[in-house]
N, C-alpha and C positions, 0 to 999 in steps of 0.2 A: 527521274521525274515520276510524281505520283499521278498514274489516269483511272478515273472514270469512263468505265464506257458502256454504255445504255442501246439496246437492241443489237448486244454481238452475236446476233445467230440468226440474223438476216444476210443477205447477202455483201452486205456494204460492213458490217460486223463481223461477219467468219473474213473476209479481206483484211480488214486491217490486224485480227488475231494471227493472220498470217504472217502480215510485216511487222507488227509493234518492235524495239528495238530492245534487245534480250537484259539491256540497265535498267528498264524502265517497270516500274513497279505498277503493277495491272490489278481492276476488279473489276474482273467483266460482267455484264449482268443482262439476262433475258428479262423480258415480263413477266416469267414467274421467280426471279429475284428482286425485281423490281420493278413494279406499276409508276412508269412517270405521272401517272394521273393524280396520282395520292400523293398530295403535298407532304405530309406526315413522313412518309415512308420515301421518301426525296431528300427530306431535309435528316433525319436520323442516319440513313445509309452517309451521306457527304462528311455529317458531322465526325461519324465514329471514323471513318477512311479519310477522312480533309486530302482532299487529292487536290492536286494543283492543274491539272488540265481536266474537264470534261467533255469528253466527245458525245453528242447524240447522235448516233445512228438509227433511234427507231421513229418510228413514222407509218402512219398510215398513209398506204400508196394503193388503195382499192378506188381509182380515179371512177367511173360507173357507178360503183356501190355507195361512194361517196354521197352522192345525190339526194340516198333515201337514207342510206347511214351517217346521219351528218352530226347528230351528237358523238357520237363515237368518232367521229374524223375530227371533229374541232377536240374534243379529249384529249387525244395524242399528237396532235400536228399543231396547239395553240397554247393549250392547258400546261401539256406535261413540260414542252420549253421553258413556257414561263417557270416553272416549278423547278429546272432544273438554273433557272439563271437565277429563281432567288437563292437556294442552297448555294451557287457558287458566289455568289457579292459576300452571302453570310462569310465563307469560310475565303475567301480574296483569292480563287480559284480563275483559269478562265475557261469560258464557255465555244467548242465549237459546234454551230448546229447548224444540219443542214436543211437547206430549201430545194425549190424547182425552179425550173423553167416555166411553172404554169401558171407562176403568178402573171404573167405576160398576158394580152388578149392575142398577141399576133397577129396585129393589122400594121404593126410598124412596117417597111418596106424594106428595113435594113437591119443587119444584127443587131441585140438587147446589149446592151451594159451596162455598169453596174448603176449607172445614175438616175436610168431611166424609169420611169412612174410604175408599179405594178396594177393593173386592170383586170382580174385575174374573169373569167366567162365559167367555169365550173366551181363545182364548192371545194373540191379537193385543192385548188388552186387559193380557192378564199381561206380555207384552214390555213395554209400555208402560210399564206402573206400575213394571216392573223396572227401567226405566229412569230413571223420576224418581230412583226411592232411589238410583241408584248415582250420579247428577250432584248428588245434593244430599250424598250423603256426601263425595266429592269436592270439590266449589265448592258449599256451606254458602248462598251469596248470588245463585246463581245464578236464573235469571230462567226460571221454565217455565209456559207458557199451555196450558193443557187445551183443545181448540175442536173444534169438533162439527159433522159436515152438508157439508163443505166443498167449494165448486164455486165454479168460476171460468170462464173462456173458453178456459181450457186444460186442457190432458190428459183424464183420465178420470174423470165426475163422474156425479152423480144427473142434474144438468139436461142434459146431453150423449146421458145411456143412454137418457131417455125419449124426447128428441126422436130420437133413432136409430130405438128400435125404432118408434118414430109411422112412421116411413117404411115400413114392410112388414107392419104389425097394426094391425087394426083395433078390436079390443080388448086391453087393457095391466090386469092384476091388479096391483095395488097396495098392501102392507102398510097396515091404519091400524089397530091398535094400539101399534105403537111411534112413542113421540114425542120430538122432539128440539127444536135451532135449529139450522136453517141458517145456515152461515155465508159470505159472499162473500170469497175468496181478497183479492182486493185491499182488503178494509176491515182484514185481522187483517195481512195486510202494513201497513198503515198503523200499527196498533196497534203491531206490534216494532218500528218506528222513535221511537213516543214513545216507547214504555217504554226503547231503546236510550238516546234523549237523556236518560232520568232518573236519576241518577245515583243515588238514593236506592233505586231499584228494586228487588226481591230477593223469591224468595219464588215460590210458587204461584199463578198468575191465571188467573181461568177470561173465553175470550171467544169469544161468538157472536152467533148472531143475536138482535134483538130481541125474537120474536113465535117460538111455540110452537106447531108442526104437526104430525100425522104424515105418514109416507115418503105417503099419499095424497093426502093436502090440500096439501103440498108439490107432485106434480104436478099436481093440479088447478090449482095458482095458476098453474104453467109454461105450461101448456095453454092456459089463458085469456088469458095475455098474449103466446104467439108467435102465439095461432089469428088476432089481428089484425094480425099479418104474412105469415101462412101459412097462406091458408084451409081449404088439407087435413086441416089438424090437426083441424078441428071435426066432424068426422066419428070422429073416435078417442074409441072409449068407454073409460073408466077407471072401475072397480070395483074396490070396496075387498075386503079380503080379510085375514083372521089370519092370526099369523105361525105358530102351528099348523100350517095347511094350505101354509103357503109354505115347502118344504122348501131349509133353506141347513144345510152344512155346520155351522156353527158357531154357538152361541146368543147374541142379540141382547138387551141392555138393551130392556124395553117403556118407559122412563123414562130419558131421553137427557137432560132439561130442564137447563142449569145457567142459573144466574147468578149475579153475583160480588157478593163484599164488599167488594172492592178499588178495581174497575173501574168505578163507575157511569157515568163521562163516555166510555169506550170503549164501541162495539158497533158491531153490524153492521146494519144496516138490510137486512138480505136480498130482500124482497120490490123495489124499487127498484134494488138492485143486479142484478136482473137482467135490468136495459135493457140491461147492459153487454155482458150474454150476448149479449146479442140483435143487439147491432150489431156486436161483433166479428166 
């Protein structure tokens, strides 16, 4: 199989360079080989490579900055999609690209799936969704995973930030009304390789972690499991705290939860997944 894959040097891009399967003939590409914003240079790269799957990995994920960065956020998160689903209808490629969980408002009472309305409350969230409708007007069959929480061994994540600031505070306030699933970078890499092999594919899939935490109990479980590798840690107190008093930029879904109608045999096993953190 020939793949495209766009933002492999993010964290959800160095994962799947991890797994790709060693038959599969690969061009992987950063922003400085390729600007999904530039139609031109979208459509020439696809033409001369005519790959049969495209993966998008990049995305602008600066949720806060998003607010006042917002041409820049709808660029990449609306723009470049669309740009890369028209290259692929040209060349009868398919498209998988990924969304969030923020298209949600999170006033549902009970887990998102996949049928459910997107209402999205910040911009980073509206890029998003802006994004779906313009890849699914475009390539109709195309393949987009909503996924939520997402950290890996790379770049810049939840489980990265807390062990950071563990290093210099010795207490860390912690949102716990808002709830989500984390998801491990390298299990939803796993997932766009089957759903790549499936030819049948098409459509909206929502995928994350198995088990339902907020941003608190999420670091509690981190804390617990590095503190027996890193005994300083056990000294870091974690208090929970509303999102009220936790002054961010831009408003946050309190109801992150999804899971799928599609997907039952895909997930993420998050909490175990982050051995992975721990040994890289």
């Amino acid at each position: 199989m020939r793949v495209l894959l766009t933002g492999a040097y993010g964290q959800l891009g160095r994962s799947l360079l991890d797994r790709f399967p060693a038959d599969w003939v690969l061009l992987a590409c950063g922003s400085a080989e390729l600007d999904i914003t530039n139609r031109a240079a979208v459509e020439r790269i696809v033409r001369r490579f005519r790959p049969q799957v495209i993966m998008n990995a990049a995305a602008y994920t600066a949720v806060d900055k998003a607010e006042t960065d917002r041409i820049r956020a709808m660029k990449i998160n609306a723009i470049g999609p669309e740009n890369l689903a028209r290259a692929a209808r040209e060349v009868g490629a398919q498209l998988i690209h990924i969304s969030t969980d923020y298209v949600f408002d999170g006033s549902k009472p009970t887990p998102y799936i996949e049928s459910d309305a997107p209402c999205p409350v910040n911009f980073y969230g509206l890029s998003k969704w802006e994004g779906e409708k313009r890849v699914q007007a475009m390539l109709p069959r195309a393949i987009i995973i909503r996924t939520s929480w997402v950290f890996s061994e790379y770049g810049n994540n939840f489980v990265k930030t807390m062990l950071r600031l563990a290093q210099t505070q010795q207490t860390l306030r912690v949102v716990n009304d808002q709830r989500g699933c984390p998801t491990y970078a390298g299990d939803l890499a796993q997932a766009m390789i089957a759903l790549a092999r499936d030819v049948h594919a098409a459509g909206i899939y929502h995928y994350c972690g198995d088990k339902a935490v907020s941003w608190y109990e999420f670091a509690q479980t981190i804390f617990s499991l590095f503190s027996g590798y890193y005994p300083a840690l056990r000294s870091v107190e974690v208090l929970p705290v509303t999102t009220a008093s936790y002054k961010q930029q831009a408003s946050r879904p309190l109801n992150s939860v999804m899971v799928s109608e599609r997907t039952a045999h895909l997930y993420s096993c998050w909490d175990k997944a982050l051995e992975n953190v721990m040994s890289a």
